[in-house]
C-alpha positions in Angstrom: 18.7 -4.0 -34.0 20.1 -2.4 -31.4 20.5 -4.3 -28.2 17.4 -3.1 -26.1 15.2 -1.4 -29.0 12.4 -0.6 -26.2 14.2 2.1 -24.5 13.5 4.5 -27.3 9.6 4.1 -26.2 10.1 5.2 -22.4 8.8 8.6 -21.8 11.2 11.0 -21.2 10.1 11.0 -17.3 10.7 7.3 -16.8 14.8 6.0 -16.6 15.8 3.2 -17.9 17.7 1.9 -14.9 16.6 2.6 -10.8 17.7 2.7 -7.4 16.4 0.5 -5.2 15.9 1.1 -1.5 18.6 -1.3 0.5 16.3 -2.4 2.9 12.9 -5.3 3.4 9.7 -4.5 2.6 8.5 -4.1 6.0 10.7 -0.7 6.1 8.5 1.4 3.7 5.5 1.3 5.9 8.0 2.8 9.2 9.0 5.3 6.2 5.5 6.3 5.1 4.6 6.6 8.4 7.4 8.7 9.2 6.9 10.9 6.8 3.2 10.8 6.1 1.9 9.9 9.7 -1.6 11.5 9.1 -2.3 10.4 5.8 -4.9 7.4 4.8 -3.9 4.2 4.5 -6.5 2.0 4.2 -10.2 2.7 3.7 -13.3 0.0 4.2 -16.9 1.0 4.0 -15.9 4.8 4.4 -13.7 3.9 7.9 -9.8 4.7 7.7 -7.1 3.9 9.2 -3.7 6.5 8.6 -0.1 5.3 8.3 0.8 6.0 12.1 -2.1 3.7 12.8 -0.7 1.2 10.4 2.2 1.5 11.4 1.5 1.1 15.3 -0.9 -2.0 14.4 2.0 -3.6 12.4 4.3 -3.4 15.0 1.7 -4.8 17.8 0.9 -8.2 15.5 4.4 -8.8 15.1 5.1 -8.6 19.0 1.6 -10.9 19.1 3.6 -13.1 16.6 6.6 -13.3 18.9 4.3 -14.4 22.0 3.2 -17.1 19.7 6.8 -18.5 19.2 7.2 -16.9 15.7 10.7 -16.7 15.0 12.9 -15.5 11.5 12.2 -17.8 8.8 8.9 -19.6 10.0 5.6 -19.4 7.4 2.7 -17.2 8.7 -0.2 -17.5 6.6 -2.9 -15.3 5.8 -6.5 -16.6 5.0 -8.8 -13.8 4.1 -10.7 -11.4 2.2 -9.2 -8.1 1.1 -9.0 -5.9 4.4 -6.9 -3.9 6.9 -6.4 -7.1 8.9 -4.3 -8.3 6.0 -2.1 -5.2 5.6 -1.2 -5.5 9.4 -0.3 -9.2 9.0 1.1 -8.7 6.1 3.7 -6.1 7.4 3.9 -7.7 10.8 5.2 -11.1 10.0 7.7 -9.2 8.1 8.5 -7.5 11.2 8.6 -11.1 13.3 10.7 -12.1 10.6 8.1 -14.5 9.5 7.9 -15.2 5.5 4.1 -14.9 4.4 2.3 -17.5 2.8 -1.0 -16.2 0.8 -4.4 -18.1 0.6 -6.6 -17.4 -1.7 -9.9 -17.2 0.0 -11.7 -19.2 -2.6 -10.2 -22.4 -1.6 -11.5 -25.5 -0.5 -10.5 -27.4 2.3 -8.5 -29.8 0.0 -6.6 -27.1 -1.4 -6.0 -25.1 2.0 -4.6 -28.5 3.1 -2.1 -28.6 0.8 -0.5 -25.1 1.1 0.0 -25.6 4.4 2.0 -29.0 4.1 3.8 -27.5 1.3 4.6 -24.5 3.4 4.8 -25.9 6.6 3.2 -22.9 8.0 2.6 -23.5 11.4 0.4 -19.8 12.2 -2.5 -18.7 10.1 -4.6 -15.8 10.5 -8.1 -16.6 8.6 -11.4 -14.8 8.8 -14.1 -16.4 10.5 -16.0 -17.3 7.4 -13.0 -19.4 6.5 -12.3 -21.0 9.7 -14.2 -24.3 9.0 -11.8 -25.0 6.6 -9.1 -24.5 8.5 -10.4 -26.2 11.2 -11.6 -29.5 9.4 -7.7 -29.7 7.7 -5.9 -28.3 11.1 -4.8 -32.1 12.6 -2.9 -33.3 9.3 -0.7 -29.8 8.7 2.1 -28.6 10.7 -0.3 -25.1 12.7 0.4 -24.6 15.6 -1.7 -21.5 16.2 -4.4 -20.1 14.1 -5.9 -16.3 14.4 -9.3 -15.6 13.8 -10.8 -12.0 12.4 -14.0 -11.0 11.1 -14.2 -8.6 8.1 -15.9 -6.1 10.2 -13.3 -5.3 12.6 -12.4 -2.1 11.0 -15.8 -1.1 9.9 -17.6 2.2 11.0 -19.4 1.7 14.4 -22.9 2.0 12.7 -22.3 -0.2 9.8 -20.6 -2.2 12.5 -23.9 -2.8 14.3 -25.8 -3.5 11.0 -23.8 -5.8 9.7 -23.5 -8.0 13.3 -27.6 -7.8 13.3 -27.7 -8.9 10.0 -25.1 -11.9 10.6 -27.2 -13.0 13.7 -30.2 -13.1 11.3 -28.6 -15.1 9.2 -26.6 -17.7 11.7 -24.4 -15.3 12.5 -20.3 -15.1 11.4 -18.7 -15.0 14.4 -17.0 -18.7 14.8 -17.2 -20.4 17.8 -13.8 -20.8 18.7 -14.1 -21.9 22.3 -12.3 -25.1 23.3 -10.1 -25.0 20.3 -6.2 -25.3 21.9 -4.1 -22.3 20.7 -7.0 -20.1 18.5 -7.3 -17.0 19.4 -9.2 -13.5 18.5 -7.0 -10.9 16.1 -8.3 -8.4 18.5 -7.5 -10.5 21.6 -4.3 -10.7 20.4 -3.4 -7.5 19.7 -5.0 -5.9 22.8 -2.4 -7.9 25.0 1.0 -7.8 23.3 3.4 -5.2 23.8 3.5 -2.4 21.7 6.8 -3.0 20.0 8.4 -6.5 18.4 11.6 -7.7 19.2 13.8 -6.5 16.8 14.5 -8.9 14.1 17.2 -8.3 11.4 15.6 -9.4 8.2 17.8 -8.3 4.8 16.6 -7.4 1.1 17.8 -11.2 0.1 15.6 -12.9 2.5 12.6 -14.3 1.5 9.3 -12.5 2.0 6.7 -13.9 0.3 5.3 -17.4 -0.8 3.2 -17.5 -3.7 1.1 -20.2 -5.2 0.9 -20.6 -8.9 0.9 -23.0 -11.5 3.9 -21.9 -12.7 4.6 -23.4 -16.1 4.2 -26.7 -15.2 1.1 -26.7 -13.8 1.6 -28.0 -10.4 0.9 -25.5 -7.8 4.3 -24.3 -6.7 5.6 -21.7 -4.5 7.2 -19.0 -5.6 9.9 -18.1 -3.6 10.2 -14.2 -3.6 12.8 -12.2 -1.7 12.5 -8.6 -0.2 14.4 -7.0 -2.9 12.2 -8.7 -6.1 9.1 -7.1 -4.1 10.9 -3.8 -3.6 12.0 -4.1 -7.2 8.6 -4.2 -8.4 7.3 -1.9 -6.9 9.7 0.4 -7.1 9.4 0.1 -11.2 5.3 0.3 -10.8 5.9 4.0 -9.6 8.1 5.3 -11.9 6.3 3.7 -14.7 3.5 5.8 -12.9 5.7 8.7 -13.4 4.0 11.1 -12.0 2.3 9.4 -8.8 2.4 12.0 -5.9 3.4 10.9 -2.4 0.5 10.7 0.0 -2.6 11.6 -2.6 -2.9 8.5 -4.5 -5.9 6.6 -3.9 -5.3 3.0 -5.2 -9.0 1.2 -6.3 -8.3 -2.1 -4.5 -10.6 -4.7 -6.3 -7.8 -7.0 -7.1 -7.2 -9.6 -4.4 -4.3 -9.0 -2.0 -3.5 -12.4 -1.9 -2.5 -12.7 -5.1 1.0 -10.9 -6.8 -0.9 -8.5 -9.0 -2.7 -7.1 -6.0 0.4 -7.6 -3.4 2.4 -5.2 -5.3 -0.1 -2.6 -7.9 -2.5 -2.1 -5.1 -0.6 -2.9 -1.4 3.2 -2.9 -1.7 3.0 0.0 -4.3 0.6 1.8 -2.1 2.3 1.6 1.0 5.8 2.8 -0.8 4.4 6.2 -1.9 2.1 6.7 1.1 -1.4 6.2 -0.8 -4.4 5.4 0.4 -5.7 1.4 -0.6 -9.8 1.4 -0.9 -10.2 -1.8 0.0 -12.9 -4.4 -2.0 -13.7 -7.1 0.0 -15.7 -8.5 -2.9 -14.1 -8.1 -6.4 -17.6 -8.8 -8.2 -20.0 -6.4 -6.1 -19.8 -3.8 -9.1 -22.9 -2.0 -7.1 -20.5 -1.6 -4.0 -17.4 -0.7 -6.3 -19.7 2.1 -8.1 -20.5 3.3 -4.8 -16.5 3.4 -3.6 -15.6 5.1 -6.7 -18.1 7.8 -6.5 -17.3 8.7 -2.7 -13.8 8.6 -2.5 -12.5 9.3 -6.0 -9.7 6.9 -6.5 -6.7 7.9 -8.6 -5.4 4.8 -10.1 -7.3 1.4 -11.3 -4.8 -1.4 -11.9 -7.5 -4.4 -12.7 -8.1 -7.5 -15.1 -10.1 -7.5 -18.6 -13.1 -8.8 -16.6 -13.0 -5.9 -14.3 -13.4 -3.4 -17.1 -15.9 -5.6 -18.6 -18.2 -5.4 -15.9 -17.3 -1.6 -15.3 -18.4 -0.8 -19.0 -21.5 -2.9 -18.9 -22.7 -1.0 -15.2 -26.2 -0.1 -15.7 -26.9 3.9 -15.2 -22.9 4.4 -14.7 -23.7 8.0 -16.0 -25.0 8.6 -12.7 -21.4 7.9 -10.8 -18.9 10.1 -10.6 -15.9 7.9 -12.3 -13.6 10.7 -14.2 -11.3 10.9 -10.9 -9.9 7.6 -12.5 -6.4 8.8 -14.1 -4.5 5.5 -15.0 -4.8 1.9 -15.2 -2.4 -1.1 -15.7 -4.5 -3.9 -17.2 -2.6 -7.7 -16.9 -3.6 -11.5 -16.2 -5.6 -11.7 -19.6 -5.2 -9.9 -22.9 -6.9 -6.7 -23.5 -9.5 -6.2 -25.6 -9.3 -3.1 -27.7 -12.8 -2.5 -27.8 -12.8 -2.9 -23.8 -10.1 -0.4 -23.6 -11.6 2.2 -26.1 -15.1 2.4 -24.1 -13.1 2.1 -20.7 -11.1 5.5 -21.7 -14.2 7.1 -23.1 -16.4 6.9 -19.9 -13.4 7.9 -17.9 -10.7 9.6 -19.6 -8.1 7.6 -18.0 -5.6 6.0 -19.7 -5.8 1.9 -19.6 -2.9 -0.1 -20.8 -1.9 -3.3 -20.8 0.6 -4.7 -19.0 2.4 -8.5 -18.3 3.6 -10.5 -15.4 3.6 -13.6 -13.7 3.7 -14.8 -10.0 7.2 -15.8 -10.8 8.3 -12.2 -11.1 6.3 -10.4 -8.3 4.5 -10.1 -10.8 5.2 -7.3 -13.4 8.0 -7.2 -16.3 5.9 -5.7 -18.8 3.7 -2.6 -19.6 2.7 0.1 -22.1 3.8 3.7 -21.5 1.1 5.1 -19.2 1.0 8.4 -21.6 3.2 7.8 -24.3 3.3 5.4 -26.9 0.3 2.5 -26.5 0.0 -0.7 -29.3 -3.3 -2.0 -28.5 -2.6 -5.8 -28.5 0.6 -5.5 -26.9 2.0 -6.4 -23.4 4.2 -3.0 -24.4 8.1 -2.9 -23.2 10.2 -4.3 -20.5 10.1 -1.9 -17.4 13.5 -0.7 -16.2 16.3 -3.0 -15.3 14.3 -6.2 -17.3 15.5 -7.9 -19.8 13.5 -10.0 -22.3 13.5 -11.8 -25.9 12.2 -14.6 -27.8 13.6 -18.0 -28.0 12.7 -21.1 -30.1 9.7 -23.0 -28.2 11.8 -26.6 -28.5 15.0 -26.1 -27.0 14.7 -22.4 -25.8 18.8 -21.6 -26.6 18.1 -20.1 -30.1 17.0 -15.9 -30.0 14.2 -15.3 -32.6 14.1 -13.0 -35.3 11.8 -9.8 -34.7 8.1 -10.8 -35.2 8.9 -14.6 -35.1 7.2 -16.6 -32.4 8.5 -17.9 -30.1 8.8 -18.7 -25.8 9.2 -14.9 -23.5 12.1 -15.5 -21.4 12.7 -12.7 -18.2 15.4 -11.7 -16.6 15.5 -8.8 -13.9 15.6 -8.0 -10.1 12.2 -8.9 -9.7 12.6 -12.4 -11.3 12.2 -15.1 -8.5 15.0 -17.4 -6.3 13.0 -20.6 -7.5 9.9 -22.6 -5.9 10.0 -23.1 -2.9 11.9 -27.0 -2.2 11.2 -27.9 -5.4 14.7 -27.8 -7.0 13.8 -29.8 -10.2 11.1 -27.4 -11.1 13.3 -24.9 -10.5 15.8 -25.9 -12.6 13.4 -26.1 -15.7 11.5 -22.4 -15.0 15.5 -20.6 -14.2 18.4 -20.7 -16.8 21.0 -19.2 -16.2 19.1 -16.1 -14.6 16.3 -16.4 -17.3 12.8 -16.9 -16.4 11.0 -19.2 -18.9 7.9 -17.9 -18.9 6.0 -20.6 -21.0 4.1 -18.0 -23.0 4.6 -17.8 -26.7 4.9 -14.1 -27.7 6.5 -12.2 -30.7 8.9 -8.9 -30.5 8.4 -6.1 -33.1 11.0 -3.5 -34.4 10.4 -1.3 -31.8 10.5 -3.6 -28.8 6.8 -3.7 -28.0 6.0 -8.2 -27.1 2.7 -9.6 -27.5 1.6 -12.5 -26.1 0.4 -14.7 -28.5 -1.0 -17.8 -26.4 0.3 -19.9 -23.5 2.3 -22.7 -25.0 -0.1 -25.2 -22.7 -3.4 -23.3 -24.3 -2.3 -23.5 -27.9 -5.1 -25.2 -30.1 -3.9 -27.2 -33.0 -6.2 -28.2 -35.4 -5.6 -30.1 -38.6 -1.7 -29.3 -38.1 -2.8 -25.6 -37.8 -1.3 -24.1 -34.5 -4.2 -21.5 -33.2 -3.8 -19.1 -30.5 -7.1 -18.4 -28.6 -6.3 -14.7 -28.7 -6.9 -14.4 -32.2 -10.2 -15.9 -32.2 -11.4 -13.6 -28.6 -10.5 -10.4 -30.2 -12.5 -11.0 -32.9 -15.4 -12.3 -30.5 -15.7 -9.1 -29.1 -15.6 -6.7 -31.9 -19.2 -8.6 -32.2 -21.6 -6.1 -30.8 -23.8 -8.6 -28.6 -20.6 -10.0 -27.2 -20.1 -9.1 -23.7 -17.3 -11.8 -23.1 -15.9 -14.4 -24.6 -12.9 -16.9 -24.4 -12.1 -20.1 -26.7 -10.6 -23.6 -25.8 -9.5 -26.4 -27.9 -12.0 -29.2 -27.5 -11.1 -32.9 -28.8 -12.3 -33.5 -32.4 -11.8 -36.9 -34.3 -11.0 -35.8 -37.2 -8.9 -32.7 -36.8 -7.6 -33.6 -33.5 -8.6 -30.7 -31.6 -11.7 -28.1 -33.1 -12.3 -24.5 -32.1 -15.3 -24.1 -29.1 -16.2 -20.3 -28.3 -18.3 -20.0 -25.0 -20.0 -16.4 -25.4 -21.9 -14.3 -22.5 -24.0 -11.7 -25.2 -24.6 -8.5 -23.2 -27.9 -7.5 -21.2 -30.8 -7.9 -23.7 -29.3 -9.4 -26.7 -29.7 -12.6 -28.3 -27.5 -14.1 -31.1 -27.3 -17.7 -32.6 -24.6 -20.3 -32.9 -25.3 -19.9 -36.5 -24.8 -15.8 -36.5 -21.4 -15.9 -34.2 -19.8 -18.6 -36.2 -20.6 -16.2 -39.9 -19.3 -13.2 -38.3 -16.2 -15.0 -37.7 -15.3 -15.9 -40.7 -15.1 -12.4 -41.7 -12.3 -11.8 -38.9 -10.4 -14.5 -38.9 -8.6 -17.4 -41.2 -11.1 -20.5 -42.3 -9.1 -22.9 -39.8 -9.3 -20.4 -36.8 -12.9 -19.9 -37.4 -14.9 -21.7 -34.0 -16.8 -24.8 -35.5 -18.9 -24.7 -32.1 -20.5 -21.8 -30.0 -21.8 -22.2 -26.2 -23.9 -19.5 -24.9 -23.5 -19.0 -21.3 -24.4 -16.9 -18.3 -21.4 -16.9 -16.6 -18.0 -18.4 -17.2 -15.3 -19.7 -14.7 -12.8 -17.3 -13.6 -10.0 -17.2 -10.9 -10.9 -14.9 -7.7 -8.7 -12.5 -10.0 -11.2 -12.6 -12.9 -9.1 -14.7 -15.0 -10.9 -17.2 -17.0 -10.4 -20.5 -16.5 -9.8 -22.0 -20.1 -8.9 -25.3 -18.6 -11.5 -26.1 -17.0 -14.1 -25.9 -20.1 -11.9 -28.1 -21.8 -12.3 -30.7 -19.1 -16.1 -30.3 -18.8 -16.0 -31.4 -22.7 -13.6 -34.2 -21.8 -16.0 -35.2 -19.7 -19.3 -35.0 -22.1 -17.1 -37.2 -23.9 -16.5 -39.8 -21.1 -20.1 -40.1 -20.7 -20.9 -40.3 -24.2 -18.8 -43.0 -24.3 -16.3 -41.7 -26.5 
């Protein structure tokens, strides 16, 4: 086997090894700008802003930043919704020389409490809606200033007016803010402060970005991520996407900016080649997507298995223009082949899937966009990563192809650790090697797939069962419209398989009926012993499902069974 057996599956357009622009992430946009000043940027409910306006509004919030006392090094942290007024923070804290902290905009008070101690963010631009939250944790964190915005800012007059009417209706969305010390209107802000920053030097080895994860541990952690791993990644996104062209991509933005996947596929990689983000607010309003995707023709998809789900499933889709759609890069989940299949027929773009984790800004892994795709597989390590498979129990020994075993990562887009948490650290980096905490197998040809999370693995009888198995043959049921499996406590096996099924629109199936059909697919001990039927299921913002969480609403039948 020779030493990187992948390399013989690039395309011919894509090179094993890159250059990578010496400078912070906050550069690209002056270079897009520079180069593409007219071109879109950003686009919300058919209004756009173009990459001289990006750039201008970038530099104005850092300056704003400044006035505030922001200096290199501090935490800003952003609070909201996908939409311009994160790109500009985004970009202008880099500019302040601020390192930005991202909230997902599903959390609780509880949880937005906790970043910022962790952080010790002490400015935080939230949207309105969010500001409660904010407000009710503000006294026990370190803020010192908080900045308020309303998704509409950057919406057409018209729909402007409409959607303020409708608010006022409703209660209205506008926070009071009046009498709170040191908050202050995103617009207010920006209207006053000069139109240029302060310069700031800020390198490729600085930090940028904090992001929250569970890591492998399962404590929310920050990963610590410098310039140069963001670069890195997106750098390898578009050559991967070989032939991206500079200033005509149009990037479908439905995954959440907050989160890596988004940062980089959608924002980072966007603003590198001068393409235009459409902006989702709301990852899970298909009708509104439908409508985006129809009127302003996006190129490129990058998304989650639920997101293709819910695209294949739209009702009268044949009535939306969606063959504008040229690539996708499917990660978070495993990709279901028969998700993939109907995905390509209705749009004949090409959806593969890919791998990352926070930890690695987020992408190490992908299929070849047009050349060689194994449904099932994560595909190869992009350029400049390395990866192989080690024994799960002490993670020194390499093992042999198609053994399982833990993914372990090394490259330039691999983390500097979590932030002031050394001991965590310690145990996620060896010796430059990302431990992943995924159990996945390498074949001849270097293609990994991901087998199960070591933390998800069921084990039943002394069987060890990996949830993937069981989902993929869930959905090659034809009711099944999604599906995901857990282990659930059993008293004589120690753990039993549970499947929780969502049938599609119309259908009905018994526990009785999913259970047979399984048995065809899959070995006797794999085969679910329980089926829930459900109308939903619990995802991430993302559209990750949350596996964990079924398996503590059975715990918790349990506990009130008394057993």
């Amino acid at each position: 086997m020779m030493e990187k057996p992948w390399l013989k599956s690039y395309e011919p357009q894509v090179p094993p090894t890159l250059k990578y622009p010496h400078r912070p992430l906050q550069d690209n946009l002056a270079e897009s700008a520079r180069k593409y000043p007219g071109a879109t940027a950003t686009i919300i409910q058919n209004a756009k802003l173009t990459y001289a306006e990006l750039d201008s509004l970038a530099d104005r919030f850092a300056a704003a930043l400044q006035g505030l006392g922001v200096k290199k090094g501090d935490r800003v942290a952003i609070y909201t919704a996908n939409c311009p007024q994160f790109v500009i923070s985004y970009y202008g804290a880099f500019r302040a020389g601020a390192i930005v902290v991202a909230f997902n905009p599903l959390y609780a008070a509880p949880e937005v409490e906790h970043q910022l101690i962790d952080s010790g963010a002490e400015v935080m631009i939230c949207m309105s809606r969010f500001y409660p939250n904010v407000k009710s944790v503000r006294a026990r964190t370190s803020l010192r200033h908080v900045i308020v915005t309303n998704i509409k800012e950057y919406f057409p007059p018209l729909i402007k007016v409409l959607f303020t009417l409708a608010k006022e209706k409703h209660g209205g969305d506008r926070q009071d803010i009046s009498g709170d010390a040191n908050t202050h209107w995103f617009q207010d802000l920006l209207a006053k402060a000069p139109a240029k920053p302060q310069p700031v030097q800020v390198l490729p080895e600085d930090t940028a970005v904090l992001l929250y994860t569970g890591g492998t541990t399962g404590v929310p952690k920050g990963a610590e991520l410098r310039h140069s791993n963001m670069m890195a990644d997106a750098v390898m996104c578009r050559h991967w996407l070989h032939d991206t062209q500079e200033a005509k991509e149009v990037i479908l933005t439905t995954l959440p900016l907050y989160h890596s996947y988004g940062m980089t596929t959608c924002m980072n990689f966007a603003v590198y080649t001068a393409g235009a983000m459409l902006l989702i607010p709301n990852p899970r309003d298909y009708l509104d997507i439908m409508k985006n995707i129809n009127k302003h023709h996006p190129t490129l998809f990058p998304g989650v298995p639920t997101m293709y789900v819910a695209f294949n499933n739209f009702p009268d889709i044949a009535k939306y223009n969606v063959k504008s759609i040229r690539a996708c890069l499917s990660g978070a989940a495993g990709l279901p082949a028969e998700v993939q299949t109907k995905f390509q027929e209705l749009t004949g773009a090409r959806l593969v899937e890919g791998f990352g984790l926070s930890e690695s800004s987020p992408v190490t892994h992908a299929n070849p966009i047009y050349g060689k795709n194994k449904i099932g597989t994560i595909g190869v390590p992009w350029p400049d990563t390395e990866a192989k498979i080690v024994d799960i129990d002490t993670g020194l020994t390499e093992m042999p192809v198609g053994e399982k075993g833990e993914l372990i990562i090394r490259g330039p887009q691999v983390m500097k650790g979590y932030w002031n948490m050394p001991k965590e650290t310690a145990i996620a980096l060896r010796d430059g090697w990302l431990y992943t905490g995924d159990i996945a197998t390498m074949d001849e040809e270097g293609y990994f797939k991901i087998v199960d999370r070591k933390k998800d693995m069921i084990i039943a009888g002394g069987f060890n069962i990996y949830p993937r198995d069981v989902e993929e043959a869930l959905y090659r049921h034809p009711k099944v419209k999604e599906a995901v499996v857990a282990g659930i406590p059993d008293p004589y096996r120690g753990e039993t398989v549970k499947a929780y099924v969502i049938l599609k629109d119309g259908q009905t199936a018994t526990e009785e009926e999913i259970i047979e059909f399984c048995k065809g697919q899959v070995a006797k001990y794999k085969v679910p012993t329980a089926v829930e039927f459900r109308t939903e299921l619990p995802k991430t913002i993302v559209g990750k499902i949350l596996r964990r969480m079924l398996v503590e609403e059975e715990k918790q039948k349990l506990a009130a069974q008394g057993k």
